[in-house]
NUTI-218077 format. One record per residue (C-alpha): y, x, z. Coordinates in steps of 0.1 Angstrom, whole numbers, plus 2048, in hexadecimal, padded with zeros to 3 digits. Layout:
NUTI-218077
{yy: Y; xx: X; zz: Z} .
...
END
This chain:
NUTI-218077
{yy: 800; xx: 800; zz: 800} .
{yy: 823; xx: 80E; zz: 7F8} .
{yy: 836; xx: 813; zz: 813} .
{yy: 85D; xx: 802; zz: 80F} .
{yy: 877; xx: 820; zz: 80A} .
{yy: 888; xx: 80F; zz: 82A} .
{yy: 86D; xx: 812; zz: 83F} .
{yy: 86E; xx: 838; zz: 840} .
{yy: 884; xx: 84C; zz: 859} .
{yy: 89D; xx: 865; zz: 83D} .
{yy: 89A; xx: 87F; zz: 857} .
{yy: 8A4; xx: 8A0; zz: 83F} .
{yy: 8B0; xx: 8A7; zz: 820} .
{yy: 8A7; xx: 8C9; zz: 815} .
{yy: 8CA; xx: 8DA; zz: 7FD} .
{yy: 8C5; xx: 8F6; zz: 7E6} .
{yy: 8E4; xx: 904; zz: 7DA} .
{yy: 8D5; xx: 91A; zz: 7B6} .
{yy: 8E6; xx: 930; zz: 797} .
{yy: 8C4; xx: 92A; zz: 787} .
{yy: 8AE; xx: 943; zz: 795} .
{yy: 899; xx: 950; zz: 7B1} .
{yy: 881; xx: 966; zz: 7BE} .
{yy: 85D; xx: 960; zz: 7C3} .
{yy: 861; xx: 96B; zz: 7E5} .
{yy: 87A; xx: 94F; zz: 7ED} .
{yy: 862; xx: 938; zz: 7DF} .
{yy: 846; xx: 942; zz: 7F1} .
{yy: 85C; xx: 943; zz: 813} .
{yy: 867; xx: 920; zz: 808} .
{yy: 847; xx: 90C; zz: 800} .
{yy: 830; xx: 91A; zz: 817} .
{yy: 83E; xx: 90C; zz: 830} .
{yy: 82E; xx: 8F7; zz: 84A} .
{yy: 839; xx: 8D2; zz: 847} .
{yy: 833; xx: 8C0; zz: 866} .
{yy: 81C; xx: 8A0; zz: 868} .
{yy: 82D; xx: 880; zz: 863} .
{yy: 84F; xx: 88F; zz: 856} .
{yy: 86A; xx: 880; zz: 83D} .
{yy: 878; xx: 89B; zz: 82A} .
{yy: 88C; xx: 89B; zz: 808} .
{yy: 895; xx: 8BB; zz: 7EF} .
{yy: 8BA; xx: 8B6; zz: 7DE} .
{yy: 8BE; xx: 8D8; zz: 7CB} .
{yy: 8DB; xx: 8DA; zz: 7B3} .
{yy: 8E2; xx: 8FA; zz: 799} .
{yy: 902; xx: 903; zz: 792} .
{yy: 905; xx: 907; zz: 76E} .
{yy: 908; xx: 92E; zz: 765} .
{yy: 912; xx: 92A; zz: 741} .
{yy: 933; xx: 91F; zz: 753} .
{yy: 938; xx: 92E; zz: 771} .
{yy: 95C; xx: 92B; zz: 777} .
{yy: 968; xx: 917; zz: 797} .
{yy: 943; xx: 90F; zz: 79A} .
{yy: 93E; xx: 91B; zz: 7BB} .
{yy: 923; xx: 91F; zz: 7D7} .
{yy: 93C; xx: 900; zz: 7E7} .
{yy: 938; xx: 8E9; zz: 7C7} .
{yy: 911; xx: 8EC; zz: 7CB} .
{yy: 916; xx: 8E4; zz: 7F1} .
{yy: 92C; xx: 8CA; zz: 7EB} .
{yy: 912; xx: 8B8; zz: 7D4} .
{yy: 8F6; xx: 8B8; zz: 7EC} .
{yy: 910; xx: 8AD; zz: 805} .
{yy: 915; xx: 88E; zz: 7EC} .
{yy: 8F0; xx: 884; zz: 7E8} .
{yy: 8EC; xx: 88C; zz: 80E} .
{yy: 908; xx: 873; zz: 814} .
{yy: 8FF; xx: 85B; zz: 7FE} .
{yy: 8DA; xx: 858; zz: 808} .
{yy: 8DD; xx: 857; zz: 82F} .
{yy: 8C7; xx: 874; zz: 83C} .
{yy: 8C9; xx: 880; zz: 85D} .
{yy: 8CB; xx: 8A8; zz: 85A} .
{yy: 8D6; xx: 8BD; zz: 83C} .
{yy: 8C4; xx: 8DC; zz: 838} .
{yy: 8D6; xx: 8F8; zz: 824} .
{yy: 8C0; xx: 913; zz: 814} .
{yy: 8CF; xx: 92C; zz: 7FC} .
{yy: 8BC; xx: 93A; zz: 7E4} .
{yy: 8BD; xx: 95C; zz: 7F0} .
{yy: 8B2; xx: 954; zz: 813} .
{yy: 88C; xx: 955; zz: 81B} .
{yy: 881; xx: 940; zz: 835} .
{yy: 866; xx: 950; zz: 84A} .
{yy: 842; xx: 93D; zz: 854} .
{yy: 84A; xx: 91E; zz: 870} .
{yy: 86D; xx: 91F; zz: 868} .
{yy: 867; xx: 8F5; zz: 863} .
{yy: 850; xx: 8EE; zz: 87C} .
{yy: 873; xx: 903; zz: 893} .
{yy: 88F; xx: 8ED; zz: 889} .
{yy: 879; xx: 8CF; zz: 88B} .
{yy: 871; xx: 8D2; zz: 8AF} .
{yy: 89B; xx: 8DA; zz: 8AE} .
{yy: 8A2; xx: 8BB; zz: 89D} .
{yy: 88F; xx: 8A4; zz: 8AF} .
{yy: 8A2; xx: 8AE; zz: 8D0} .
{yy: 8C4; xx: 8A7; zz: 8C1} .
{yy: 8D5; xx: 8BB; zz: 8D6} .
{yy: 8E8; xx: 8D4; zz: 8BD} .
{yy: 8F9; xx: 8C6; zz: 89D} .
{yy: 8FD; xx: 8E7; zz: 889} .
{yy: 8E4; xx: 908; zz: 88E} .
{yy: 8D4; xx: 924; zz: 878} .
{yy: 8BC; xx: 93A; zz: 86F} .
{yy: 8C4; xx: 965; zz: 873} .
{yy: 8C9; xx: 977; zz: 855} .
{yy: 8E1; xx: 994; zz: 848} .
{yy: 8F5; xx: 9A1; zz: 82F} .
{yy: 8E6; xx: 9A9; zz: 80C} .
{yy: 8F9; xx: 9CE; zz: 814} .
{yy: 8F1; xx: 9F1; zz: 822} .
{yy: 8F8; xx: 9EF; zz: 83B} .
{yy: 8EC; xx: 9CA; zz: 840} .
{yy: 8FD; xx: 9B8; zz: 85B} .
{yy: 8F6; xx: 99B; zz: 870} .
{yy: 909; xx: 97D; zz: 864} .
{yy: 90F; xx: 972; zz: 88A} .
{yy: 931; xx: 96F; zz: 892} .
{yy: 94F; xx: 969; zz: 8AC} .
{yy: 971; xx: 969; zz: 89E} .
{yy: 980; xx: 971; zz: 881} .
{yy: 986; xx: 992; zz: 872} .
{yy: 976; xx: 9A3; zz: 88C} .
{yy: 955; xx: 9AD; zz: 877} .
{yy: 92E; xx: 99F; zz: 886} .
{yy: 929; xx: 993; zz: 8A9} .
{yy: 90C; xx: 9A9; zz: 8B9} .
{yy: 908; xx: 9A5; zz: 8DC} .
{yy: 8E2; xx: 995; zz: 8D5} .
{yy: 8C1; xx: 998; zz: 8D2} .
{yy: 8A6; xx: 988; zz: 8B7} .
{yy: 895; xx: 96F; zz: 8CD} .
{yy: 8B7; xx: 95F; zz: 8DA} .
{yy: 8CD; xx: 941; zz: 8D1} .
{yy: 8ED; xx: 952; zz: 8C8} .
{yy: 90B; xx: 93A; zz: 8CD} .
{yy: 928; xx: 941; zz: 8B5} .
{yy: 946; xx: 935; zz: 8A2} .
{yy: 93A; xx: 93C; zz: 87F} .
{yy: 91A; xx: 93F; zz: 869} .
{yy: 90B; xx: 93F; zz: 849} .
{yy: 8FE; xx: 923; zz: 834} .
{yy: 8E1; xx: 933; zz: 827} .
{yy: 8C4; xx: 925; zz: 842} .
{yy: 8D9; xx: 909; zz: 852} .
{yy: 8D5; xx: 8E5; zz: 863} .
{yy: 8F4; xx: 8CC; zz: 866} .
{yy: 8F0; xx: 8AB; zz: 876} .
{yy: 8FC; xx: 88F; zz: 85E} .
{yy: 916; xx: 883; zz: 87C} .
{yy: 926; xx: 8A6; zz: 878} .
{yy: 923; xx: 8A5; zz: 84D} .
{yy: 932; xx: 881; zz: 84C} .
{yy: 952; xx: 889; zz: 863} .
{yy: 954; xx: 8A6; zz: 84E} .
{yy: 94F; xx: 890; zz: 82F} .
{yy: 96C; xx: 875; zz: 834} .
{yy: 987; xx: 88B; zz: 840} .
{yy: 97F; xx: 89E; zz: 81B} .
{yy: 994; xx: 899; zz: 7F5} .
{yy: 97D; xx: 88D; zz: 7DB} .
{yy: 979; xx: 8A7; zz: 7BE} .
{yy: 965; xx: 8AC; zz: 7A1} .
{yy: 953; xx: 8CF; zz: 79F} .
{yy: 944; xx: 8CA; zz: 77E} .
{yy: 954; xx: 8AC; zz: 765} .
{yy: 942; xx: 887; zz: 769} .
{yy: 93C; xx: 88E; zz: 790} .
{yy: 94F; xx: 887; zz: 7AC} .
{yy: 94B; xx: 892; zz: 7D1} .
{yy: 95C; xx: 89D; zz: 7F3} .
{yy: 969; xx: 8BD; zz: 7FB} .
{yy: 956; xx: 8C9; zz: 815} .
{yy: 94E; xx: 8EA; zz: 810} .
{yy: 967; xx: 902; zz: 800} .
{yy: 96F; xx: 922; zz: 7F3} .
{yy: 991; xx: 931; zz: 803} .
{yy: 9A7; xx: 941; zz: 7ED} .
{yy: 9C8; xx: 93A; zz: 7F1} .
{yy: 9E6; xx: 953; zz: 7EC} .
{yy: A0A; xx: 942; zz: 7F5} .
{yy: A2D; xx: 951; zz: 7FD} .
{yy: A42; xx: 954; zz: 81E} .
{yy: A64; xx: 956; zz: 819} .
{yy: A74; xx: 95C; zz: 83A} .
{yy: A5B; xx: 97A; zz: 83D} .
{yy: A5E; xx: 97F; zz: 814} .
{yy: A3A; xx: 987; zz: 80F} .
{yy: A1F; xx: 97C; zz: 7FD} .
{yy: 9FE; xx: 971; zz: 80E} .
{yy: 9D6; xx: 96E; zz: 806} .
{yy: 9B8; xx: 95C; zz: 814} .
{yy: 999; xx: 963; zz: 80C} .
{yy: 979; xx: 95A; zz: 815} .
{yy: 952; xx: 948; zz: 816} .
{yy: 94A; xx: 926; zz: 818} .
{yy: 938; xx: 925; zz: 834} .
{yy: 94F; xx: 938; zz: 84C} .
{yy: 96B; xx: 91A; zz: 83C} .
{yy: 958; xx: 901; zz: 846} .
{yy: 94E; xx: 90D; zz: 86C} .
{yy: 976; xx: 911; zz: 873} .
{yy: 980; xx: 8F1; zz: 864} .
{yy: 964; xx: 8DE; zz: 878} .
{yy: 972; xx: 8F1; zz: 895} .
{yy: 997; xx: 8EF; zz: 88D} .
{yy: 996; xx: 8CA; zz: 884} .
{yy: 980; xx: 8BA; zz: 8A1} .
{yy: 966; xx: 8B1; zz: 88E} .
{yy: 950; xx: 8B6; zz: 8AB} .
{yy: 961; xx: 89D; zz: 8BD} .
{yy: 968; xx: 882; zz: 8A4} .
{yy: 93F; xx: 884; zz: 899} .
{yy: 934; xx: 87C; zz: 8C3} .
{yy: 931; xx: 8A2; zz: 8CD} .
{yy: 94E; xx: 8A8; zz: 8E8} .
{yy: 93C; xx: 8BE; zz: 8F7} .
{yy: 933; xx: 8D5; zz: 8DA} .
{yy: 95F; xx: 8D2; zz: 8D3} .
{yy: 966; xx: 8E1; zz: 8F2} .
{yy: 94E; xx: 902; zz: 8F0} .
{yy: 961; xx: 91F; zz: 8E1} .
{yy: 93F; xx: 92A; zz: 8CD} .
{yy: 92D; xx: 909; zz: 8C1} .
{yy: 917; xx: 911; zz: 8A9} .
{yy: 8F8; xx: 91F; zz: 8AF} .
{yy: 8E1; xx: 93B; zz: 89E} .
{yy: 8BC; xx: 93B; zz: 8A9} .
{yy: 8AF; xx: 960; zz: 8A2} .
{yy: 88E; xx: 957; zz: 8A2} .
{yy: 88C; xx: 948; zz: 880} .
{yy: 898; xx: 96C; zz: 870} .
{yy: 89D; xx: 966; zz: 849} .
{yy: 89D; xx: 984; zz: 833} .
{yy: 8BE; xx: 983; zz: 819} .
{yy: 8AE; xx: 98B; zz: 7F3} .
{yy: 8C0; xx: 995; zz: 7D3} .
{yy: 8B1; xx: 994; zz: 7B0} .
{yy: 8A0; xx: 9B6; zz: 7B0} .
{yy: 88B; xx: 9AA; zz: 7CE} .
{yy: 89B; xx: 9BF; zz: 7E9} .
{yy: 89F; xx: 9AE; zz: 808} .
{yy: 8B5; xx: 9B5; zz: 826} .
{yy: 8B9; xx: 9C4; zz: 83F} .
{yy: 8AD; xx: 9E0; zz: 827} .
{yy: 8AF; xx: A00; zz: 841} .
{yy: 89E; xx: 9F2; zz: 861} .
{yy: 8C4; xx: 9E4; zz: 871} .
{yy: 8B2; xx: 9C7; zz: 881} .
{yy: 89F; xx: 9E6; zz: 895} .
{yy: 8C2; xx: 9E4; zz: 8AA} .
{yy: 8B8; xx: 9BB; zz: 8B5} .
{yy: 89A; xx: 9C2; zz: 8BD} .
{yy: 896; xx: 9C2; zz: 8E7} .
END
């Protein structure tokens, strides 16, 4: 008997953001793994076209599965990038995490696809990588990556409202939620010009911050902690690039290790 679309619990949406390609590795990190017994789970991947890659950003390909996510009614959206791979149980993790509903926005460890690979933990703003941690912990912080990451649809939908509608690619229309910063503008008094620069991900963490989102989406108390996301260092990701390298690269994770 088929069971009425209704009837089942839209618990996660899985988002890919893709150029169009990606590593057998990522695959295998991705569909290996374990899906827990009686689970509701959806894949929304969406490629951002690389025959015209201008203004078609990371953001636009967030922004889409932010649409569909939206528009369907799923509980949790859960970014992977298509550089990130997910290690064995990294499910069966965020599942016991989810079904607590006690944190709106956490990640998954990874680091920098650079040599020296970094941590992308951190505190503050031009200050480089938090590293007062070890793997094994629940790192509390004001900004993280995109790349393994679970937002609560009470947190998306706030964010969702308060954005302008757009269109990233001609014939579709959605919200602004993610975005790239880069913005140069002039100050007279002090007759100089000015840049930002920036990620999407680090964007969006401030703004949620900066424009109560917290609070306006039920979490007061996540509003008032000067670090609310969190990072849990046990699901440790390894950051790919096309040739198959994967980082950290030169044993840097050796210094997390207690």
């Amino acid at each position: 008997m088929e069971i009425p679309e209704q009837a089942v619990a839209k618990r996660i949406m899985v988002g890919i953001p893709v150029t169009g390609l990606v590593r057998f590795e990522w695959v295998m990190g991705r569909y290996n793994q374990t899906v827990p017994c009686n689970w509701s789970q959806v894949d929304c991947i969406e490629w951002i076209k690389t025959e015209a890659p201008y203004k078609h950003l990371v953001a636009d390909a967030r922004n889409i599965i932010a649409q569909r996510f939206i528009e369907r009614d799923y509980e949790w959206l859960f970014f992977i990038d298509h550089d990130v791979v997910l290690p064995p149980g990294t499910v069966l993790r965020w599942n016991e995490r989810m079904r607590k509903v006690d944190v709106p926005v956490w990640c998954g460890l990874y680091f920098s696809k650079s040599v020296p690979a970094e941590p992308l933990i951190y505190r503050g703003r031009g200050n480089s990588f938090y590293d007062k941690w070890k793997i094994g912990d629940e790192v509390w912080c004001d900004g993280i990556p995109m790349g393994c990451t679970m937002i609560h649809k009470s947190i998306l939908k706030t964010v969702y409202d308060e954005s302008e509608e757009y269109e990233p690619m001609v014939g579709i229309k959605v919200r602004k939620v993610f975005e790239t910063p880069c913005n140069e503008w002039y100050d007279p008094e002090k007759r100089a010009w000015h840049k930002a620069v920036g990620t999407e991900d680090l964007h969006w963490c401030t703004r949620v911050m900066k424009d109560n989102i917290f609070k306006k989406a039920g979490w007061p108390k996540y509003q008032r902690k000067k670090y609310p996301f969190m990072v849990d260092t046990n699901i440790f990701c390894r950051h790919i690039d096309f040739n198959g390298m994967q980082y950290p690269s030169k044993g840097e994770e050796q210094e997390f290790i207690r």
